[in-house]
C-alpha positions as CSV (number, residue, x, y, z in Angstrom):
1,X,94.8,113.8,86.7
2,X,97.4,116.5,86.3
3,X,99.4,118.4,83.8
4,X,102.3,117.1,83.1
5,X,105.1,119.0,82.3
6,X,108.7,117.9,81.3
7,X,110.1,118.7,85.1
8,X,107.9,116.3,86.3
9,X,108.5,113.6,83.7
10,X,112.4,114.2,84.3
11,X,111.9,113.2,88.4
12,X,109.4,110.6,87.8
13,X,112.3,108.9,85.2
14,X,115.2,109.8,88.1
15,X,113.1,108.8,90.9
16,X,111.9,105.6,89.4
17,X,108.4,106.7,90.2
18,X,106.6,105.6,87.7
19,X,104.7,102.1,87.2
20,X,106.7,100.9,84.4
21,X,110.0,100.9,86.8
22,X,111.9,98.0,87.9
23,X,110.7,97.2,91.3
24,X,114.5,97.0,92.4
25,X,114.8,100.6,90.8
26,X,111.8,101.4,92.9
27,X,113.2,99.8,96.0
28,X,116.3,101.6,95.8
29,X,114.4,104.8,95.3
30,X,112.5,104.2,98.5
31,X,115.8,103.3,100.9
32,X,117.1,106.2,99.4
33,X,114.4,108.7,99.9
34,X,113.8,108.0,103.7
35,X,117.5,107.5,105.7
36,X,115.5,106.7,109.2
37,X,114.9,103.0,107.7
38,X,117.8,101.2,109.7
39,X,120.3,98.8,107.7
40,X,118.2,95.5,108.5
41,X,115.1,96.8,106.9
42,X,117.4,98.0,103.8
43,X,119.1,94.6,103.7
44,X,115.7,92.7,103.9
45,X,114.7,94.8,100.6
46,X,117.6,94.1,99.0
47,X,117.2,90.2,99.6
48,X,113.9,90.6,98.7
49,X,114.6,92.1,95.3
50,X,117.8,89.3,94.6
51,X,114.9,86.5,95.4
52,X,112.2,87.5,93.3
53,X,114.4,87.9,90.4
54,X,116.2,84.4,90.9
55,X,112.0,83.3,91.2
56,X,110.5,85.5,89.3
57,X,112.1,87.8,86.6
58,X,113.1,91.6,86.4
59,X,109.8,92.7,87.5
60,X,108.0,96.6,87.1
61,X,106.1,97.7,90.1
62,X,103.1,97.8,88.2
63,X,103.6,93.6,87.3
64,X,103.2,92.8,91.2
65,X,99.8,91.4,91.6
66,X,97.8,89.0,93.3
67,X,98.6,85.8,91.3
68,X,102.3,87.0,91.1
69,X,102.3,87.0,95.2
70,X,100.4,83.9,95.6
71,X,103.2,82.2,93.2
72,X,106.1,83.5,94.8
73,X,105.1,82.7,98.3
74,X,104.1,79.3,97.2
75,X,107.4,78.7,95.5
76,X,109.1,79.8,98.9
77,X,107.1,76.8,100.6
78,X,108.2,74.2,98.4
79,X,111.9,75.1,98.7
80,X,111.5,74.0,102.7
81,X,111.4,78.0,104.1
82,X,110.2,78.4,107.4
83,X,106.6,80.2,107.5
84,X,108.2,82.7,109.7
85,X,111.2,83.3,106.9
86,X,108.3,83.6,104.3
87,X,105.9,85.7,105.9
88,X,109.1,88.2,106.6
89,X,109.8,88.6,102.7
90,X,106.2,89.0,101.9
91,X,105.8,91.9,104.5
92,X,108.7,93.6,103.0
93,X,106.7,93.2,99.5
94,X,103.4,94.6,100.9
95,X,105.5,97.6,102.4
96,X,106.9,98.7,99.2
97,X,103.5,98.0,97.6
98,X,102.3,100.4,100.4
99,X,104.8,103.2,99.1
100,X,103.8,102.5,95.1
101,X,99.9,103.1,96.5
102,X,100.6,105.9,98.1
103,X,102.9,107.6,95.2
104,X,99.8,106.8,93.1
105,X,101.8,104.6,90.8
106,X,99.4,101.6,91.2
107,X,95.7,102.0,91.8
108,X,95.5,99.5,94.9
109,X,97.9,97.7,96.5
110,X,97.3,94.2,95.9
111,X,97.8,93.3,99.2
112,X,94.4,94.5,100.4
113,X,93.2,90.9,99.6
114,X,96.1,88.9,100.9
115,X,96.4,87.7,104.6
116,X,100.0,87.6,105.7
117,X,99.2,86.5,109.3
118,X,101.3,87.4,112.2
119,X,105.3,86.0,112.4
120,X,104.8,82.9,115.7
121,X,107.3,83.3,118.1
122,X,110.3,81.0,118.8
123,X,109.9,79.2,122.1
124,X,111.9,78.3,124.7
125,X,114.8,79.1,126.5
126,X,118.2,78.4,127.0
127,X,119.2,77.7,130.5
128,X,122.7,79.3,132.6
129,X,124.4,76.6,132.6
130,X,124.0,75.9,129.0
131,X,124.8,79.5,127.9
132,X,128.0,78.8,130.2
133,X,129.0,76.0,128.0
134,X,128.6,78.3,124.8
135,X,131.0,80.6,126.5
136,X,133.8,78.1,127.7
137,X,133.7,76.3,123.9
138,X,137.4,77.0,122.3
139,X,136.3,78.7,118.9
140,X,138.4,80.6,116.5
141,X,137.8,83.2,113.7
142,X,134.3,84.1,112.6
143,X,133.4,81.6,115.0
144,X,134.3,83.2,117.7
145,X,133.0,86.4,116.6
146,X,129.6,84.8,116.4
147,X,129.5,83.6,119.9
148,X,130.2,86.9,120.9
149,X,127.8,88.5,119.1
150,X,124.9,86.3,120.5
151,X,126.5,86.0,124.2
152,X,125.7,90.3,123.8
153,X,122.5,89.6,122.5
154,X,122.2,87.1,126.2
155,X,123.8,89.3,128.8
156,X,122.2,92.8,127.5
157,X,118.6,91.9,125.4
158,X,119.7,93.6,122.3
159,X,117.8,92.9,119.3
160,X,120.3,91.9,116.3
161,X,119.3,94.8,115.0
162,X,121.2,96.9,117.5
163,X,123.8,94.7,118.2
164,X,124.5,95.0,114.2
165,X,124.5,99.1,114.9
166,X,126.0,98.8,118.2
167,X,129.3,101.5,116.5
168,X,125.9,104.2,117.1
169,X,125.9,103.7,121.1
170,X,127.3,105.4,123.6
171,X,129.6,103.6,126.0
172,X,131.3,105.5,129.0
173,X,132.0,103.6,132.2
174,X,130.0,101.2,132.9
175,X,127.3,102.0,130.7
176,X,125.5,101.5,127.3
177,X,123.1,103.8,125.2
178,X,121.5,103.4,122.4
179,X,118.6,104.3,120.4
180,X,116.6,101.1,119.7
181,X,116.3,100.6,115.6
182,X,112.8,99.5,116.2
183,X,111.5,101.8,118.8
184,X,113.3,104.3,118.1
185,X,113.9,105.1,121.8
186,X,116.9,105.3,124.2
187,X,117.9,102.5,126.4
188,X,120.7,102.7,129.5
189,X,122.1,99.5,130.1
190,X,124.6,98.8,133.0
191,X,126.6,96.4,130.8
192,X,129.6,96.8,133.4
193,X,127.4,95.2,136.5
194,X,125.2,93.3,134.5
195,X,125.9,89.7,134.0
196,X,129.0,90.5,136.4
197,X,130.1,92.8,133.4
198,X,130.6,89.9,130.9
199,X,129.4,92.1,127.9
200,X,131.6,95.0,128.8
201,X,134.3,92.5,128.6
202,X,133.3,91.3,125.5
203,X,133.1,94.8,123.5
204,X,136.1,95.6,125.0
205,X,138.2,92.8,123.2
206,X,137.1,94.8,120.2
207,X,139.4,98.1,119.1
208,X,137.1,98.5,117.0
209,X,133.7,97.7,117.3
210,X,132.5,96.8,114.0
211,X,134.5,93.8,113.8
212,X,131.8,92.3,116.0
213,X,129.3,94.0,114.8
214,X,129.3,93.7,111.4
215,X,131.1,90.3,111.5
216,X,127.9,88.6,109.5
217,X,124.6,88.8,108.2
218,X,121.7,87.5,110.6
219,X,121.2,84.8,108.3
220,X,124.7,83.4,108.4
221,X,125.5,84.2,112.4
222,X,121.9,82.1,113.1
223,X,123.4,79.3,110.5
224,X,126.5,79.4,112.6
225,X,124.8,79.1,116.0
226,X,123.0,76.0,115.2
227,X,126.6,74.7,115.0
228,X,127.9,75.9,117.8
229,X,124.9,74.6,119.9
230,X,125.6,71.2,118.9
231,X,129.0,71.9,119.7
232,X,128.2,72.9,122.9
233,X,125.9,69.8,123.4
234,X,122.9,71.7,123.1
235,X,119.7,70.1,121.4
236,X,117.8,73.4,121.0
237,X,116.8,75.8,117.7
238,X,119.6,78.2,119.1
239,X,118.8,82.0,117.2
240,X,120.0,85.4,118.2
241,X,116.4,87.1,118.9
């Protein structure tokens, strides 16, 4: 419905915004265009895009429709996925559906006749005495970066998320703070009392921070955890959330 005039052709070819795109051009276009989408979500595009081609094919954002989405989750299901893992990638489709929609590159987002369904939550608990047993288990290497990482995640109720980011917070004294990746909102945490201080112990074997934080992907540190729970002599689903 407009004019079109070679300016606008040059961004739409630069910008990927047009429907004959990749949809991994696209995606790229979208993490680029917005920098307050924190590294998780980025990384869950990425994956997203990697899976559908190994599934799928290359695929332009105007291919993606209703029997496309229907086939790719059902192909997730046979290969053994969790419905949680599924439902997870197929949000991340619908989202950057949402943006294509919304730049007018697709008429409808094909998602308005697909149910997703809310993500279940994980029950159950792990109790003190078997968190203790995590800690006194003799681990080396990645290993050992991966029990710290979720004995954080215990002793301060980070999200991975923010434990993946945790170079962004603030820590003076006794205290933590840090802008929540989801919420967007600052917490204070007494990481020095709490927990008789375990956590500030643990960041503080790191000179640098990112060591811990950036030791793995979620995917691999919850891999590794299963291990160490049954090394622990834990029969539990052990995850970092």
């Amino acid at each position: 419905g407009k004019e079109p005039t070679l300016r606008m052709l040059r961004e739409a070819l630069e910008n990927h915004s047009t429907p004959s795109a990749s949809l991994r051009d696209f995606m790229q276009s979208v993490i680029d265009g917005d920098s307050s989408r924190c590294r998780n979500t980025q990384r869950s595009y990425h994956y997203l895009g990697n899976d559908l081609e190994r599934e799928v094919c290359t695929l332009t954002v105007e291919q993606v429709d209703y029997d496309l989405i229907t086939r790719y989750r059902e192909a997730q299901r046979k290969k053994g996925l969790s419905e949680n893992t599924i439902k997870g990638r197929i949000k991340a489709l619908r989202c950057l559906m949402e943006e294509a929609r919304k730049r007018k590159l697709i008429p409808s987002n094909p998602f308005d006749f697909i149910t997703i369904g809310n993500i279940g939550s994980r029950e159950g608990t792990l109790t003190a005495s078997e968190v203790g047993r995590i800690e006194r288990l003799s681990l080396t290497g990645l290993e050992d970066k991966v029990r710290d990482f979720f004995l954080i995640a215990c002793y301060t109720g980070l999200r991975y998320s923010d434990i993946s980011t945790l170079e962004e917070a603030k820590i003076g004294g006794d205290m933590l703070r840090k802008v929540m990746c989801k919420t967007h909102k600052e917490v204070v945490i007494p990481i020095g009392t709490l927990f008789h201080g375990k956590a500030l112990r643990i960041i503080e074997k790191y000179p640098d921070i990112r060591q811990l934080s950036h030791c793995a992907s979620g995917t691999q540190i919850n891999r590794m955890l299963k291990d160490i729970a049954t090394k622990a002599r834990i029969d539990k689903n052990v995850y970092c959330h």
